[in-house]
C-alpha positions in Angstrom: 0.0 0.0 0.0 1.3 3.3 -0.7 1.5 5.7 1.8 -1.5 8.0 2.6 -2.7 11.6 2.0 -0.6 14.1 3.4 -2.9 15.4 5.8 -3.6 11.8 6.6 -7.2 11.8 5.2 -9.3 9.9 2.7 -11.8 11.5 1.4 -13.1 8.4 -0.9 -13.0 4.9 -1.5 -12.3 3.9 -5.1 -13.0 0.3 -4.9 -12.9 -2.4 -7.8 -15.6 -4.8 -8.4 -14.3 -8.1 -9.6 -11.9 -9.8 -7.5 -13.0 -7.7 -4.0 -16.9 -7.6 -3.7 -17.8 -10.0 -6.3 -16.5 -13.5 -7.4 -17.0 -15.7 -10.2 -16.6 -19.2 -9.8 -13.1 -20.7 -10.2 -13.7 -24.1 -11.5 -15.7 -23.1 -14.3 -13.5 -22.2 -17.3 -11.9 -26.0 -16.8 -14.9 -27.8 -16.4 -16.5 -26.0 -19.9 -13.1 -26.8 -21.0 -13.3 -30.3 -20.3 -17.0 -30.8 -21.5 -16.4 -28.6 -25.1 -13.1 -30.4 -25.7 -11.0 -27.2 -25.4 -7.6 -27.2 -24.5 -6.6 -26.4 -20.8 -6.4 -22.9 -20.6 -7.9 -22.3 -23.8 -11.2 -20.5 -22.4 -9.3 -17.6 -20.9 -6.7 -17.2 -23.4 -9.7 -16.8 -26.1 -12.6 -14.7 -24.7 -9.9 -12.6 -22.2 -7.3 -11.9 -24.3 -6.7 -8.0 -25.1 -7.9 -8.0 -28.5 -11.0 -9.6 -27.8 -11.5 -8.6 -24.5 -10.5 -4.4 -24.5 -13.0 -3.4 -27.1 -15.8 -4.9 -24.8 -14.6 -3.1 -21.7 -14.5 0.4 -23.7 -17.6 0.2 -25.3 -16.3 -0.2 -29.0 -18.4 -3.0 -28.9 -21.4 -4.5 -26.7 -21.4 -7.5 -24.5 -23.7 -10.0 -26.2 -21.4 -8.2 -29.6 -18.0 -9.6 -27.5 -19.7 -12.9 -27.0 -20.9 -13.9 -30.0 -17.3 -13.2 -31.5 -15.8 -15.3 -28.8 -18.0 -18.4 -29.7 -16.9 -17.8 -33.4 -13.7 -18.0 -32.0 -14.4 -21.5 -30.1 -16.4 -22.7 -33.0 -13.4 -24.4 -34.7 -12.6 -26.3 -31.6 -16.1 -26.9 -30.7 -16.5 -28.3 -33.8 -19.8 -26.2 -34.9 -21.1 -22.6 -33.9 -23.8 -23.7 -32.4 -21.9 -26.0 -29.9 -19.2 -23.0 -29.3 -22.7 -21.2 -28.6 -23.9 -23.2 -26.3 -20.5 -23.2 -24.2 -20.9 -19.0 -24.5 -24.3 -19.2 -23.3 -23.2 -22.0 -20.1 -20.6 -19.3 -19.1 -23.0 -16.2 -19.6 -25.5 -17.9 -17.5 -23.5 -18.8 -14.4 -23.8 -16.6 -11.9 -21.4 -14.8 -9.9 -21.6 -14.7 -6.1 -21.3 -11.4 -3.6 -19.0 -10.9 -0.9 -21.2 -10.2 1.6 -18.6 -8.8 4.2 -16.9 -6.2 1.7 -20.1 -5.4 1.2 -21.1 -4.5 4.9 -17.1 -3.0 4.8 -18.6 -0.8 1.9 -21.8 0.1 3.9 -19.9 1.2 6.7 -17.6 3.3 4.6 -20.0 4.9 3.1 -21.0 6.6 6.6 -17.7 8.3 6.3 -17.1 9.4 3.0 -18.2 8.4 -0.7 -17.9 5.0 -2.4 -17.2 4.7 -6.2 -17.0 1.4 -8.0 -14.4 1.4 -10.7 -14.7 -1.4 -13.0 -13.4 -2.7 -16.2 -17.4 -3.9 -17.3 -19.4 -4.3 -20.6 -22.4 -3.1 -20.9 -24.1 -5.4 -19.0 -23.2 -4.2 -15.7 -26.2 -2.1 -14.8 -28.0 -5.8 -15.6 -25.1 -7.8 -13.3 -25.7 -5.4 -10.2 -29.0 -5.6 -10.5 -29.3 -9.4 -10.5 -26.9 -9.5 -7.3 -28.4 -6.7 -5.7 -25.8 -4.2 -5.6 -27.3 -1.4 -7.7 -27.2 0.7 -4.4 -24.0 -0.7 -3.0 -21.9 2.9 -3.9 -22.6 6.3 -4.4 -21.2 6.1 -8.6 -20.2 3.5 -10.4 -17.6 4.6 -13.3 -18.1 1.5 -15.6 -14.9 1.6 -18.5 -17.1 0.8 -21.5 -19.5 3.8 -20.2 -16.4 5.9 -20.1 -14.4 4.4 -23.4 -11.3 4.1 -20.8 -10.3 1.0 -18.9 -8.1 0.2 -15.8 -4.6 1.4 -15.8 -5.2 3.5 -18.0 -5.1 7.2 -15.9 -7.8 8.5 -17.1 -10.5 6.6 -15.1 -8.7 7.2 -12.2 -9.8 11.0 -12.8 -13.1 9.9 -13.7 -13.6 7.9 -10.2 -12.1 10.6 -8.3 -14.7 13.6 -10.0 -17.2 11.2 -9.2 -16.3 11.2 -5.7 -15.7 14.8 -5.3 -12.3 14.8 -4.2 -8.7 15.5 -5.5 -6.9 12.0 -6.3 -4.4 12.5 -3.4 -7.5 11.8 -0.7 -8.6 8.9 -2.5 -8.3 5.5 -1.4 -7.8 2.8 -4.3 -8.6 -1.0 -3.9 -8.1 -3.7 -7.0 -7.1 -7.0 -6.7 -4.8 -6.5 -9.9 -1.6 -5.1 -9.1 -1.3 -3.7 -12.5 -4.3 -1.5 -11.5 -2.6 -1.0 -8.4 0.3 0.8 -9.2 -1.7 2.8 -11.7 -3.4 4.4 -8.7 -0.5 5.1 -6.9 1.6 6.7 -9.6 -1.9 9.1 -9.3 -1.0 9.7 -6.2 -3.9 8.2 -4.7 -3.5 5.7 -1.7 -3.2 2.2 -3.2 -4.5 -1.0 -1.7 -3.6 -4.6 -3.7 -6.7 -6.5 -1.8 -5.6 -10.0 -1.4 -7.8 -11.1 1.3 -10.3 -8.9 4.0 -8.6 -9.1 6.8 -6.1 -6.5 5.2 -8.7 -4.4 3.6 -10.6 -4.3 7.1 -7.1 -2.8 8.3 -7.1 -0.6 5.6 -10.5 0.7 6.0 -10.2 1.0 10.0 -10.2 5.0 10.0 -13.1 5.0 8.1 -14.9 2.5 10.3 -14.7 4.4 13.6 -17.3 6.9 14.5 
């Protein structure tokens, strides 16, 4: 974590999505892997890869657009579209799960002082947060594709911190990516690399107290 605001206030939590407050489930790229007859590996380094992947996340293209090209790109070693479609459709409809103590964290935080999600998202994020419940979880939500700017690139960072109100110095950054981490930092924002909650509670702790 880098070290914090000068006057040793935050005046906002910047928090990422994925990763911290809500998690997809592990085992599932191998086991569609193993029932489409895909390589190991071969799921993530098709529909996440950056030239699939980026145009999604900054609204060059839409979500069900980013799909449907990724199943055009399994179809060879599906065999058929339609099979390659039916694995897209499997992953699209497998729900994520929330973590519910971030989110009380979150709650709590936002007593203190604003919460923005900042998220690398298609446009089906309004949709996702909905479905889970979180559509009132922060103050703003900066989704990339809304924006046409994704995680590390500085310019969300601004984005998150005008949404918040507050210079980037007084923000508080959390990502699970350390990429996205260091991004923050070099903002001059206080950087967190979340890697499990007992840190982030630490983290949080003067916002927490009354």
């Amino acid at each position: 974590m880098t070290a914090p605001a000068a006057d040793g206030t935050v005046g906002a939590l910047l928090c990422d999505l994925d990763g911290v407050l809500r998690h997809w489930d592990a085992g599932l790229a191998p086991r569609l892997e193993r029932a489409y007859g895909l390589a190991p590996g071969a799921f993530h380094g098709t529909a996440f890869r950056a030239e699939r992947l980026l145009p999604a996340v900054t609204g060059t293209v839409t979500d069900e657009a980013w799909r449907e090209a990724v199943a055009e790109d399994f179809a060879p070693a599906c065999g058929s579209l339609a099979r390659a479609r039916a694995l897209v459709a499997e992953w699209t409809d497998t729900p994520a799960t929330v973590d519910l103590e971030v989110r009380e964290l979150l709650a709590a935080v936002r007593r203190r002082v604003p919460v923005v999600l900042v998220t690398n998202a298609t446009s089906r994020l309004d949709a996702d947060l909905a479905s889970l419940g979180l559509t009132g979880v922060a103050d703003a939500v900066v989704n990339s594709s809304r924006e046409g700017v994704a995680k590390p690139d500085a310019g969300i960072y601004r984005v998150a911190a005008g949404r918040a109100g507050v210079p980037a110095g007084r923000c508080l950054f959390v990502d699970d990516t350390p990429g996205h981490v260091r991004a923050a930092a070099a903002l001059g924002m206080t950087a967190h690399h979340h890697r499990d909650n007992a840190s982030l509670r630490r983290v949080l702790a003067p916002l927490l107290t009354a």
